[in-house]
Residue, then its C-alpha position, 0 to 999 in steps of 0.5 A: x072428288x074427295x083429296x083427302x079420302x083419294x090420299x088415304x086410298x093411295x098411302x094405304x092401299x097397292x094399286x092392284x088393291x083399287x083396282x080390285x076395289x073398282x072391278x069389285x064395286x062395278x061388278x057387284x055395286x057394293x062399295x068394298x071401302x066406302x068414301x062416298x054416297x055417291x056410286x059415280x064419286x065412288x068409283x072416282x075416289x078408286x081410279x083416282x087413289x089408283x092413278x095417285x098410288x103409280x105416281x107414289x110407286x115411282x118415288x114421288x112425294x105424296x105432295x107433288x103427287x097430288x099436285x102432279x095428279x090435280x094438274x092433270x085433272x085441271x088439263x081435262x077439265x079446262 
């Protein structure tokens, strides 16, 4: 997981554009905007920036969405 590249993802990009990033990237394995080697942090980066971009669609600052979004990771992991 890369914060910063899922940051410049979510600000640049509509939620209806990561998605179509992440159907695209499965379907055909070519990544449309490159952010990782990795195919599996790849994907990661889209469906995170996504997830990210419905917190800032709902008015949240930027940095209490990447707050909001990384407790949300930690909840997961632990």
């Amino acid at each position: 997981m890369d914060i910063k590249s899922i940051k410049e993802l979510a600000q640049k990009y509509t939620m209806d554009e990561l998605n179509k990033f992440a159907d695209e990237f499965e379907n055909t394995g070519v990544a449309p905007l490159k952010t990782q080697d990795d195919p599996g942090e790849q994907m990661s980066d889209y469906l995170m920036a996504s997830e990210m971009r419905h917190y800032l669609d709902q008015g949240m600052p930027l940095n209490e969405a990447v707050r909001e979004f990384s407790k949300r990771v930690r909840g997961v992991l632990s």
